[in-house]
Residue, then its C-alpha position, 0 to 999 in steps of 0.5 A: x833772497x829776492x823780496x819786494x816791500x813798499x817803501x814811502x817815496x821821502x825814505x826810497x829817495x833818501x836811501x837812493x841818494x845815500x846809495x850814489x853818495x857812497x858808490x853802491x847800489x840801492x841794495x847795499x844800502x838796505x842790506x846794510x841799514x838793516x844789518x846795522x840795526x839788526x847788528x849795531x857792530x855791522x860794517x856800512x856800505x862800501x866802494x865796490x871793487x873796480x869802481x873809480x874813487x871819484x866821480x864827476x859832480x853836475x860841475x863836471x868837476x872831479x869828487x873824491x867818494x867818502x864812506x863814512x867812518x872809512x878811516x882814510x886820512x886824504x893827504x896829497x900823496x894819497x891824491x896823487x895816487x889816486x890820480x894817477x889811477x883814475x889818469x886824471 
């Protein structure tokens, strides 16, 4: 279902920024803000399928996305794996 609300700029930037940080759309975020306070045991936003595992920082060096309490231990095996993915 679509809908419009009127967000304070402070609190639109923040759920943008969390959105980039976390590799979903703005959308997700809201959806699963609300999911979780509607639903404190809700899931948070993930990765979506397909999407690289890292992105370019303004470095223009290689960032390994986390999502918060994603269980993932980052070992170099897993590095390398992910390497090998991306081709990088």
């Amino acid at each position: 279902m679509k809908t419009s609300i009127d967000l304070p700029e402070s609190l639109h930037c923040k759920a943008t920024a969390l959105a980039n940080q976390q590799g979903v759309t703005l959308d997700e975020v809201v959806v699963a803000v609300l999911e979780k306070g509607l639903d404190p045991n809700a899931g948070t936003p993930k990765r979506r399928a397909g999407e690289p595992h890292f992105d370019i920082d303004d470095l223009g060096l290689p960032r390994l996305r986390c999502v918060p309490g994603d269980p993932t231990v980052v070992t170099e095996a897993l590095l390398n794996q992910l390497r090998e993915q991306e081709r990088i």
